[in-house]
C-alpha positions, 0 to 999 in steps of 0.5 A, spaced: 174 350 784 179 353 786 177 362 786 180 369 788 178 375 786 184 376 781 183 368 777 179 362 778 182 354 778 178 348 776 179 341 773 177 339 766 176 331 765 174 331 758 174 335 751 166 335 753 168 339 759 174 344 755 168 346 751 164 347 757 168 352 759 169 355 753 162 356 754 161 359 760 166 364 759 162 366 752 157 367 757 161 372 761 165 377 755 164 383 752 167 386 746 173 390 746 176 384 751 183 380 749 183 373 752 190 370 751 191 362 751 197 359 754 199 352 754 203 346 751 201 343 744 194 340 745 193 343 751 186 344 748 187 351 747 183 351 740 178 346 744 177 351 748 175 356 743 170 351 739 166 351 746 166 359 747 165 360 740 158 355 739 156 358 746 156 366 743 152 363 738 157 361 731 154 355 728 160 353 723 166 350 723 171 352 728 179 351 726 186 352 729 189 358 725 196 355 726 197 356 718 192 362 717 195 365 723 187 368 724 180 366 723 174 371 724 168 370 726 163 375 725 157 374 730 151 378 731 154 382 738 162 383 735 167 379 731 171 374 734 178 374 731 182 367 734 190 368 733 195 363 732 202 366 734 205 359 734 209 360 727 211 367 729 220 369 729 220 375 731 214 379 736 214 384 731 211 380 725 205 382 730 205 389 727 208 387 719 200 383 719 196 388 721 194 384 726 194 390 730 188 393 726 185 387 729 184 389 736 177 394 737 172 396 741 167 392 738 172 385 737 173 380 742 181 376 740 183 371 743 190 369 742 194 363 742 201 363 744 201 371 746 208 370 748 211 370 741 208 377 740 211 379 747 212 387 748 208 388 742 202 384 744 198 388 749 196 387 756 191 381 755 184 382 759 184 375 761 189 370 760 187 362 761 193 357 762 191 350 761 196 344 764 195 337 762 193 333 769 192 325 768 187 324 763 184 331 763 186 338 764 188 343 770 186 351 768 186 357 771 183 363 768 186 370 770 183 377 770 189 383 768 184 389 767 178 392 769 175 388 764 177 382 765 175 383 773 168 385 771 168 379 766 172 374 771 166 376 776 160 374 771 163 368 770 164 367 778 157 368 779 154 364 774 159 358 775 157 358 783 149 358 780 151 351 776 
């Protein structure tokens, strides 16, 4: 695993290792945090978001919200809003749904295909980039803010402890 102090690089084999990760970040967020995710179709963003939601605790299904363009997920710490912009024409149908109402200090969002919603979007905290490399996936995990960084360093810390 490749690391700075801004992102870190990594290898995924597996779905199994996707969901890991998930996980791992889970380990590391706080609320108020925007996570945007960036990769083709079936780079496994959604996979990624299964795992961060079982390792905060959600027990139920977790589904792509490519038709519903959000699902949330109430939890005991903060809600988690996971969007899916990929249907999006125009960036400013960000704001005709509301979604901007979404963005809270007591939410986490995470949001596929930010760039459909560019210029209207803001900064994300983190972003993570996943590639298909072969049989498995090559992701890199970037800090944009002062919460991100903090985020970005716990997860530096317990990923060097496994």
């Amino acid at each position: 695993m490749a690391t700075d102090h801004t992102s870190v690089e990594g290898f995924l084999a597996d779905e199994a290792a996707t969901l890991q990760l998930g996980q791992q970040v889970a380990a590391c967020l706080q609320a108020g945090l925007q996570l945007q995710l960036h990769g083709d179709l079936g780079a496994g963003k959604t996979t990624f978001t299964r795992g961060l939601l079982r390792g905060l605790g959600h027990a139920g299904r977790v589904k792509s919200p490519t038709y519903t363009l959000v699902e949330s997920y109430p939890l005991p710490a903060m809600t988690v809003h996971h969007f899916d912009l990929y249907r999006f024409s125009d960036p400013r149908e960000w704001y005709d749904a509301g979604f901007a109402d979404y963005l809270a200090a007591d939410t986490v969002c995470i949001v596929e295909w930010p760039q459909k919603a560019e210029g209207v979007l803001p900064q994300a905290d983190l972003t993570l980039e996943l590639g298909v490399a072969g049989e498995g996936r090559n992701y890199r995990l970037a800090a944009h803010s002062e919460t991100g960084s903090a985020c970005l360093s716990r997860f530096q810390t317990l990923t060097a402890a496994n």
